[in-house]
BAFI-3210 file (N, C-alpha, C; in Angstrom, 3 decimals, decimal comma, padded with zeros to 6 digits):
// residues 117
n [1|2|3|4|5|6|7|8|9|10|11|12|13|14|15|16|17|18|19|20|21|22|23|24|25|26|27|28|29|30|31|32|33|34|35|36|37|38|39|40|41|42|43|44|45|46|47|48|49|50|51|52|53|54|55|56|57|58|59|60|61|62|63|64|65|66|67|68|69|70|71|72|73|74|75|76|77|78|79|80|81|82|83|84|85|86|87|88|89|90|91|92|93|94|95|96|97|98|99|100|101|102|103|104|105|106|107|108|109|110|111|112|113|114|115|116|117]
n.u [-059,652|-056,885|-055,432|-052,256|-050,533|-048,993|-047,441|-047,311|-045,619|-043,546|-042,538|-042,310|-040,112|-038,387|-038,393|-037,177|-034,570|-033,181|-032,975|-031,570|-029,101|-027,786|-029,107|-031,873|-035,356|-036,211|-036,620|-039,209|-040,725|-040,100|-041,533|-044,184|-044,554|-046,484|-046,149|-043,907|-041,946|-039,103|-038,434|-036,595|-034,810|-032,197|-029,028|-029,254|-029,449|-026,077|-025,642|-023,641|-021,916|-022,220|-024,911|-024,833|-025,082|-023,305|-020,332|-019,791|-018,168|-015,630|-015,765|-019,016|-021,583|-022,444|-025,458|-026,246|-024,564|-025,786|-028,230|-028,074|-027,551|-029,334|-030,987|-033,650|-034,984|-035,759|-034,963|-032,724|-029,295|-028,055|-025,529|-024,993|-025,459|-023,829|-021,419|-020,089|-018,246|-015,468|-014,202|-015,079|-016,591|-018,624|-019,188|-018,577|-019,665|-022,159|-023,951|-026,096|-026,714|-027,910|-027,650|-027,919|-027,859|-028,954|-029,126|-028,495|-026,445|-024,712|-023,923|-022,189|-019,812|-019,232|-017,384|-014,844|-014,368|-013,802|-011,430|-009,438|-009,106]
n.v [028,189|030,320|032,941|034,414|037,331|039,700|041,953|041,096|038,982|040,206|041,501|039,904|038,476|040,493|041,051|038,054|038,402|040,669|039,592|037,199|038,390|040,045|042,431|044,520|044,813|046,914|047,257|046,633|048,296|050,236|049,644|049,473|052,233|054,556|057,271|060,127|060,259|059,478|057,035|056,230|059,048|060,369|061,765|065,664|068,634|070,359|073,118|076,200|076,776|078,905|079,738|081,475|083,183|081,037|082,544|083,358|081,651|082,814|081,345|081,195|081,921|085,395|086,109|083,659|084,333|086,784|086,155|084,402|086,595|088,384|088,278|089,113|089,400|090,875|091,983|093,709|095,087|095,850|097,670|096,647|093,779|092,892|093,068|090,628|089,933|091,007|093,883|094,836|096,646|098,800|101,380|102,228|099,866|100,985|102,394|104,348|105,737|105,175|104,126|101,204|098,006|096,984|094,187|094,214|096,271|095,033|092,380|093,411|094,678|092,324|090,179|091,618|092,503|089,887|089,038|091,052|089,820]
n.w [-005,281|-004,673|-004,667|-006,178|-004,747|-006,088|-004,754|-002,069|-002,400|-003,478|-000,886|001,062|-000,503|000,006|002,514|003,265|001,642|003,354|005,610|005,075|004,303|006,372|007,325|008,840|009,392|008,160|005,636|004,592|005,972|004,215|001,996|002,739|003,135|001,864|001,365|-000,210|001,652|003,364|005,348|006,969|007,415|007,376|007,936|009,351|007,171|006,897|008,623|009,001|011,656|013,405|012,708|010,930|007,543|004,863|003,584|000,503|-002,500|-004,520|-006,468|-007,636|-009,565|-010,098|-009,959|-008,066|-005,461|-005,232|-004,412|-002,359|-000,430|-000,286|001,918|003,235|000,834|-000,982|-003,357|-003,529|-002,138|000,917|002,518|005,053|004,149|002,437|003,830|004,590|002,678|002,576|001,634|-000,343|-002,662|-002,409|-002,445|-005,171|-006,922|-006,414|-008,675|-009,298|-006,892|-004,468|-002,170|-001,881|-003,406|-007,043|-008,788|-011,004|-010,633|-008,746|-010,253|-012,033|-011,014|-008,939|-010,883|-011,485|-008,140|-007,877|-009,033|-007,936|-005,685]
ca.u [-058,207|-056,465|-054,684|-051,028|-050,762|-047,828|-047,030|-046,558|-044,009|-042,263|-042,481|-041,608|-038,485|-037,678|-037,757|-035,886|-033,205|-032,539|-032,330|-030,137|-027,830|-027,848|-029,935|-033,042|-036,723|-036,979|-037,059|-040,277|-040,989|-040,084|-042,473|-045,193|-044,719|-046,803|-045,697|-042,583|-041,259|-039,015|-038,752|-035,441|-034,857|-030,850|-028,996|-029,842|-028,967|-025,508|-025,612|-023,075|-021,964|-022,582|-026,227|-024,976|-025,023|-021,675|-019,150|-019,536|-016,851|-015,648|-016,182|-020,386|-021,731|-023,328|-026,517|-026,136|-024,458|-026,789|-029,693|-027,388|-026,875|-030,319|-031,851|-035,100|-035,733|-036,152|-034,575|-031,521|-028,737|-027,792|-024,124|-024,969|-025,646|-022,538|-020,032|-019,168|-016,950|-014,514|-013,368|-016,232|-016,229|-019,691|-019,427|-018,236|-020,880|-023,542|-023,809|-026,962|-026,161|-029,325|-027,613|-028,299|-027,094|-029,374|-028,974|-027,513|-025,297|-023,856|-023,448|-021,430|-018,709|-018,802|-016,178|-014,016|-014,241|-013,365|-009,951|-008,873|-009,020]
ca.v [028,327|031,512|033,646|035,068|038,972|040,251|043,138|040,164|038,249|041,421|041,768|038,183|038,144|041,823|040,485|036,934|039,176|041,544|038,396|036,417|039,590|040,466|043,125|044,181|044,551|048,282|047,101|046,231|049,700|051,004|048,959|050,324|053,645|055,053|058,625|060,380|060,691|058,405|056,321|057,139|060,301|060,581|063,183|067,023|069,617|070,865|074,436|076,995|076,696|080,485|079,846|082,792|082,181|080,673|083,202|083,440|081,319|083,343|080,181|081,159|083,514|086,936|085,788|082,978|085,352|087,637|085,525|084,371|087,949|089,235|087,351|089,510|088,646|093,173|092,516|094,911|094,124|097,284|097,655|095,804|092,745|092,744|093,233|089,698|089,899|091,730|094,878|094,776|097,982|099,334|102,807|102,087|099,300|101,479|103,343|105,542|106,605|105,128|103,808|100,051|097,296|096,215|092,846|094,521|096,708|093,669|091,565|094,291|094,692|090,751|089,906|092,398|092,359|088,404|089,170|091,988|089,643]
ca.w [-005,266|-003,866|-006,524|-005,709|-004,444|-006,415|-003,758|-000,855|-002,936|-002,873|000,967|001,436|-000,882|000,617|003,786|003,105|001,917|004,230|006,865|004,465|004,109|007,948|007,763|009,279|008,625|007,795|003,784|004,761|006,427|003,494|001,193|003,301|003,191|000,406|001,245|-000,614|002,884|003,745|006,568|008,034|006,208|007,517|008,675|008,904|006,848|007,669|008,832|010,109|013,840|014,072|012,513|009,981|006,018|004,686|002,742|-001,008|-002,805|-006,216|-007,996|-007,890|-010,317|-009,201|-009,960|-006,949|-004,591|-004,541|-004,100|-001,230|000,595|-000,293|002,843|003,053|-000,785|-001,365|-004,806|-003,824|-001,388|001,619|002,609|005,747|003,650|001,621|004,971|004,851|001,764|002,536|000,805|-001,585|-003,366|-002,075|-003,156|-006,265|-006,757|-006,093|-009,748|-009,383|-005,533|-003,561|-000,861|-002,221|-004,795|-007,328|-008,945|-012,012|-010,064|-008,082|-010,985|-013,070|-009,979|-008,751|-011,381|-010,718|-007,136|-007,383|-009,696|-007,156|-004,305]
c.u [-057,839|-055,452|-053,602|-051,671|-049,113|-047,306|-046,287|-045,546|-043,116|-041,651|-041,529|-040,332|-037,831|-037,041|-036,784|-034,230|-032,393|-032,291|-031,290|-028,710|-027,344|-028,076|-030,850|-034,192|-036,891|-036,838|-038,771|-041,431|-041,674|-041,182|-043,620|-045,674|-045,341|-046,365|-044,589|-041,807|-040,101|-038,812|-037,403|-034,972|-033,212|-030,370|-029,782|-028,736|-027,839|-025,268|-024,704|-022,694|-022,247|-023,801|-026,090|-024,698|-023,557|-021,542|-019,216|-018,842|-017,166|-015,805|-017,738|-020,598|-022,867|-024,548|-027,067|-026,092|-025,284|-028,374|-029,446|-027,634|-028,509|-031,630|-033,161|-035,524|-036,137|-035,616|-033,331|-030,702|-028,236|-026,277|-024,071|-024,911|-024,545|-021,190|-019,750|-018,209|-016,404|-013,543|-013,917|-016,478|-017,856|-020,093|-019,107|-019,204|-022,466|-023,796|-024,956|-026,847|-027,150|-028,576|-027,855|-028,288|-028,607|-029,259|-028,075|-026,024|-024,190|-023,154|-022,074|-020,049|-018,454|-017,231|-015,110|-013,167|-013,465|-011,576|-009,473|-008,255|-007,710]
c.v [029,798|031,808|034,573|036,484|039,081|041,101|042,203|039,201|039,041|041,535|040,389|038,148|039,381|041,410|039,337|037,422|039,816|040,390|037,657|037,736|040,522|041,552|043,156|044,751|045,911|048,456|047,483|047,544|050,207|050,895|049,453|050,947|054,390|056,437|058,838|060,244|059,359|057,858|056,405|058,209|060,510|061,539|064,667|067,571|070,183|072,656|075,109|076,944|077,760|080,640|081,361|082,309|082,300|082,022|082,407|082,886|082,607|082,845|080,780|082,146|083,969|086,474|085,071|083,826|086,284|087,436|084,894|085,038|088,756|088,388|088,079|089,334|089,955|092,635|093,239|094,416|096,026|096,781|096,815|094,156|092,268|092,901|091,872|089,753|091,050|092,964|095,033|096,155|098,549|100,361|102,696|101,374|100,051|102,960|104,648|106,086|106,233|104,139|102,072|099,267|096,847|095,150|093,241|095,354|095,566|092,920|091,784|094,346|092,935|089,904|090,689|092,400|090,602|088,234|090,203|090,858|088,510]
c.w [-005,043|-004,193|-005,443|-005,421|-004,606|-005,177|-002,282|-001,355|-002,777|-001,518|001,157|000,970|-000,083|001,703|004,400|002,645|002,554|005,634|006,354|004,439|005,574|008,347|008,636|008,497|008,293|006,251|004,027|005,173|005,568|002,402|001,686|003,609|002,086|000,166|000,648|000,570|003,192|005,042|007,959|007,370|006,739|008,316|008,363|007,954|007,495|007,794|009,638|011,781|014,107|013,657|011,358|008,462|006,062|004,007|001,214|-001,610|-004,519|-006,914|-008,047|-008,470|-009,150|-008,824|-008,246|-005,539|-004,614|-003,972|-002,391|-000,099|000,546|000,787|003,360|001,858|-001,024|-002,821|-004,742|-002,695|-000,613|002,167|003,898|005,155|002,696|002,787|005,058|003,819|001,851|001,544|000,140|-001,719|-003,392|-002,624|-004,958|-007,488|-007,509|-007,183|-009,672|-007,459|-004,374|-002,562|-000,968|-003,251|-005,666|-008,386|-010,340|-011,642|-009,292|-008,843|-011,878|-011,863|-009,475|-009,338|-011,021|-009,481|-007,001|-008,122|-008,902|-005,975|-004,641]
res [x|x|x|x|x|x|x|x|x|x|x|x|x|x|x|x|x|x|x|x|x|x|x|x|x|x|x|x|x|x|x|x|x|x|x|x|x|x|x|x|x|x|x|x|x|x|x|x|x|x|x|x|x|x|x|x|x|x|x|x|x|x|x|x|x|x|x|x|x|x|x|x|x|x|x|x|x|x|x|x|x|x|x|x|x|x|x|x|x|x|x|x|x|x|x|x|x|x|x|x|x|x|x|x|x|x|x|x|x|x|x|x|x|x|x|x|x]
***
């Protein structure tokens, strides 16, 4: 005698469903995919039409934004890298004088800078 296989009852009802419900067979796909990946994985990622990072909202703390703006990952952020927000108080910012923000300097002006604007 010839003993059930739990895993093909699955398949079988998977697949009687998705025909009763006027689907199609990519349940079945999916059942057979052992990878995390999935099988139609959806749309992409939506990115910029200018391919440049978005603009900061003031709702995000410092922390965020600067992990944001610091797109070589240096740890510090250069006045080129802060020219998208506008009016951002650079010199002011920049407490010991080196020409460059670092993560405590940014954070300490951020508020500020977001109640000015």
């Amino acid at each position: 005698m010839r003993q059930s296989n739990p895993a093909q009852h699955s398949r079988v009802a998977a697949l009687a469903f998705a025909l009763l419900a006027g689907g199609s067979v990519d349940v079945l796909r999916a059942a057979d995919n052992p990878s995390d990946e999935p099988v139609n994985p959806g749309l992409p990622i939506a990115a910029p039409a200018t391919g440049a990072a978005l603009t900061p909202t003031p709702f995000e703390p410092a922390e965020h934004v600067f992990e944001r703006l610091d797109t070589g990952r240096t740890g510090f952020l250069t006045r080129e890298q802060v020219a998208p927000l506008e009016r951002f108080p650079f010199d002011a910012a920049d407490t010991n004088h080196d020409g460059r923000l670092s993560r405590d300097e940014f954070s300490k002006v951020w508020g500020l800078y977001n109640k000015a604007r």
